[in-house]
C-alpha positions in Angstrom: 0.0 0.0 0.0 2.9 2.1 0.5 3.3 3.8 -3.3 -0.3 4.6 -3.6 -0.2 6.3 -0.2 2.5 8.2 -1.2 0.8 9.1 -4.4 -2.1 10.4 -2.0 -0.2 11.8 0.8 0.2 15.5 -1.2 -3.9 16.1 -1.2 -5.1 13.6 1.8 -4.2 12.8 5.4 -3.1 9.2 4.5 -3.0 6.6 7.0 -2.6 3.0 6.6 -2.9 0.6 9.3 -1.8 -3.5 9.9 -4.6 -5.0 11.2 -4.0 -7.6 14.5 -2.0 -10.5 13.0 -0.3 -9.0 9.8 3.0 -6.6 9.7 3.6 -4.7 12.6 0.7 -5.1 14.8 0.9 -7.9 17.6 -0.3 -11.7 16.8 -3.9 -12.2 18.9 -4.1 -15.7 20.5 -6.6 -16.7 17.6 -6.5 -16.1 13.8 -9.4 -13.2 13.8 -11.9 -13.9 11.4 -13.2 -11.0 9.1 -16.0 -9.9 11.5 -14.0 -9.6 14.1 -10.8 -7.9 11.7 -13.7 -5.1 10.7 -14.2 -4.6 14.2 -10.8 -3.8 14.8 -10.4 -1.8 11.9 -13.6 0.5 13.6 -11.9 0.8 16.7 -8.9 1.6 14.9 -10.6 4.2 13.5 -11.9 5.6 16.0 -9.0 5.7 18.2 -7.4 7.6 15.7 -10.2 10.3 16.0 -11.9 9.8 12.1 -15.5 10.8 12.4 -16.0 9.7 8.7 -13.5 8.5 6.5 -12.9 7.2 3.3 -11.7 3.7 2.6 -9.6 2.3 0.5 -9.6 -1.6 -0.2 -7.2 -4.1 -2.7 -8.1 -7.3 -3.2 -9.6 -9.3 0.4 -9.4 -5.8 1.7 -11.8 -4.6 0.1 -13.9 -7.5 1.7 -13.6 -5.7 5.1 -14.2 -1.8 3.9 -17.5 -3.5 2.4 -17.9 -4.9 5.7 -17.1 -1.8 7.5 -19.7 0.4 5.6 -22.6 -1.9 6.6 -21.5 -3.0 10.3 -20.0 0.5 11.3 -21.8 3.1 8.3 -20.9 6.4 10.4 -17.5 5.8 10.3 -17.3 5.7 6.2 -17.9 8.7 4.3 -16.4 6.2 1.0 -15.3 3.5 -0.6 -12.6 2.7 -3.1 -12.3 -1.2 -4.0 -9.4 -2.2 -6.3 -9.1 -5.6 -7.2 -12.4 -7.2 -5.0 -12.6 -11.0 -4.3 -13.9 -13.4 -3.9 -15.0 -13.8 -7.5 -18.2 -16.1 -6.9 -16.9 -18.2 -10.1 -13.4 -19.0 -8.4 -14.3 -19.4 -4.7 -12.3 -22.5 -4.5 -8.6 -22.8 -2.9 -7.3 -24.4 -5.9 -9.4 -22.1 -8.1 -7.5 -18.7 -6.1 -4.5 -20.5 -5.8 -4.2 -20.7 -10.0 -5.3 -17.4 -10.9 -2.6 -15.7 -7.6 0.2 -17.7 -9.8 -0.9 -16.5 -13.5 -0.9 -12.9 -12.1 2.3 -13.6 -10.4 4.0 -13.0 -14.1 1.7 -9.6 -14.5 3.6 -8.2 -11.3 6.2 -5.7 -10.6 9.5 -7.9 -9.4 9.8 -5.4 -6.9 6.6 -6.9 -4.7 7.6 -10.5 -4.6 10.1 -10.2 -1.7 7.5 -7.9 -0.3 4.4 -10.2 -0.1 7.4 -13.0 0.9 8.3 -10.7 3.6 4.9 -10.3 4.8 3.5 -14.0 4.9 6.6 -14.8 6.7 5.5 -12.5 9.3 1.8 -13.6 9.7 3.1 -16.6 9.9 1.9 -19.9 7.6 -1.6 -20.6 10.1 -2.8 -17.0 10.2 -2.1 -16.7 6.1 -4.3 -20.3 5.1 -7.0 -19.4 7.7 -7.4 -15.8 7.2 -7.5 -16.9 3.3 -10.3 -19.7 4.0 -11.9 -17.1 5.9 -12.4 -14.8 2.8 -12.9 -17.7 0.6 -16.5 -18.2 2.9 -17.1 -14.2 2.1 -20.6 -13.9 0.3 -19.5 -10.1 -0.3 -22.3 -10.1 -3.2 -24.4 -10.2 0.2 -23.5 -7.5 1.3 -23.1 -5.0 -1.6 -26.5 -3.6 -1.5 -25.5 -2.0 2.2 -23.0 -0.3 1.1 -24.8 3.2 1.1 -22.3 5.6 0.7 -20.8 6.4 -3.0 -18.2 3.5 -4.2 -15.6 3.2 -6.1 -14.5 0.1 -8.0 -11.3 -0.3 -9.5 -9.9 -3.4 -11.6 -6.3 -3.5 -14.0 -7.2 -5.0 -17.5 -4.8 -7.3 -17.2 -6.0 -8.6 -13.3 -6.3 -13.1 -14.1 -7.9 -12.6 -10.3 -10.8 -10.7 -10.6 -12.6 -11.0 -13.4 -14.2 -7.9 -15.8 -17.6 -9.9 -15.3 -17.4 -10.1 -11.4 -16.2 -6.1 -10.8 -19.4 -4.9 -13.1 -21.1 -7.4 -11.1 -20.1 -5.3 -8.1 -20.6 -2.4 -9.3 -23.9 -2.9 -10.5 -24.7 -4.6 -6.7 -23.4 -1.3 -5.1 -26.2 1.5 -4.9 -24.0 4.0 -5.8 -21.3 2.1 -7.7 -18.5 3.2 -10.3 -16.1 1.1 -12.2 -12.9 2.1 -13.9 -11.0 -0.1 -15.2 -6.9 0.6 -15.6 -5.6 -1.0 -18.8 -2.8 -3.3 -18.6 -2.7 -3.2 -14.9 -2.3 -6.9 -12.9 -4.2 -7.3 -9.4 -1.9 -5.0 -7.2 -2.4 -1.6 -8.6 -1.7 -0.3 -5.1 1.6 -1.3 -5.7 2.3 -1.7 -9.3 0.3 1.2 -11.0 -0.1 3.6 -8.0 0.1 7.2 -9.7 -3.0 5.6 -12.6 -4.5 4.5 -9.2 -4.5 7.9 -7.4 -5.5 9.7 -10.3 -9.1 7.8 -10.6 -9.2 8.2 -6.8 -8.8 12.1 -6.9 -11.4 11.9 -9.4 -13.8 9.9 -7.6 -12.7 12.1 -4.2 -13.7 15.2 -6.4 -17.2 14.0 -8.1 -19.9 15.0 -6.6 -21.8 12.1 -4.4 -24.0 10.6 -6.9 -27.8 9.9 -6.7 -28.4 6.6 -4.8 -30.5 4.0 -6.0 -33.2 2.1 -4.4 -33.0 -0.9 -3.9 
């Protein structure tokens, strides 16, 4: 997350926090489950002193904004979700596990020894059970909560998440966008991060549009 915050940091307040379990935070007695990881990421907020903010998501992150702005909805005043799983039509292990190695070859060398870095960290049991975990995600469920304007975001190129599934989500979310970034793999956060703020500022600067009944 670190380039696209950097991209962002000259017109926002940027902050970017590791949730209990991953990078620097400390390792709970259980692995937390994605309820209880959007609970933490409220209290977070919170803590911090954000009375609404907006929320930026890639890939099973955006899992937990989506939960976040229909479990805690006064805390989020937007949404941004690059690169959303679970694709219904790959919800399998072996099915995620594929499509995370074709997109391998789309990525920047540069992130490999990063993500390395990181699962090393969480450590092998928090890694396979916090991935079962969003595996189990219906997020399709939950889309139609999301009442605040949203922003999806998918790279042409993304073997991941598929064009289908993000105009799936957008058309699920009452106030949804999509823009996709051509030639961009799953990790624009990392790999394409100046194309990624841009849309953002965009999307930061529109005017909230109408919301949709559903």
């Amino acid at each position: 997350m670190v380039p696209l915050a950097k991209a962002l940091a000259p017109s926002y307040h940027v902050l970017a926090p590791d949730l209990p379990g991953f990078g620097d935070s400390e390792k709970p007695p259980h692995v937390l489950n994605l309820a209880e990881l959007t609970d933490c990421l409220a209290a977070w907020t919170r803590a911090c002193g954000l009375e609404r903010a907006v929320f930026l998501g890639n890939s099973v992150g955006c899992q937990l904004v989506v939960r976040l702005a229909v479990r805690h909805p006064e805390l989020v005043e937007r949404v941004v979700l690059q690169g959303p799983t679970m694709d219904p039509g790959a919800r399998t292990m072996r099915q995620q596990t594929w499509l995370w190695i074709r997109n391998s070859r789309g990525e920047r060398g540069s992130l490999t020894p990063i993500a390395l870095r990181e699962y090393w960290r969480c450590g092998l049991r928090c890694l396979l059970k916090t991935f079962r975990y969003a595996l189990e995600d219906p997020i399709e469920e939950k889309l139609p909560g999301v009442r605040v304007p949203a922003l999806v975001v998918r790279g042409s190129w993304d073997p991941v998440v598929s064009q289908r599934w993000v105009e799936d989500v957008a058309d699920l979310l009452p106030t949804g966008r999509l823009v996709v970034i051509p030639d961009g793999p799953h990790t624009l956060v990392h790999n394409r991060p100046l194309d990624l703020a841009r849309v953002v500022r965009e999307f930061l600067s529109a005017a909230p549009a109408k919301r949709r009944d559903v």
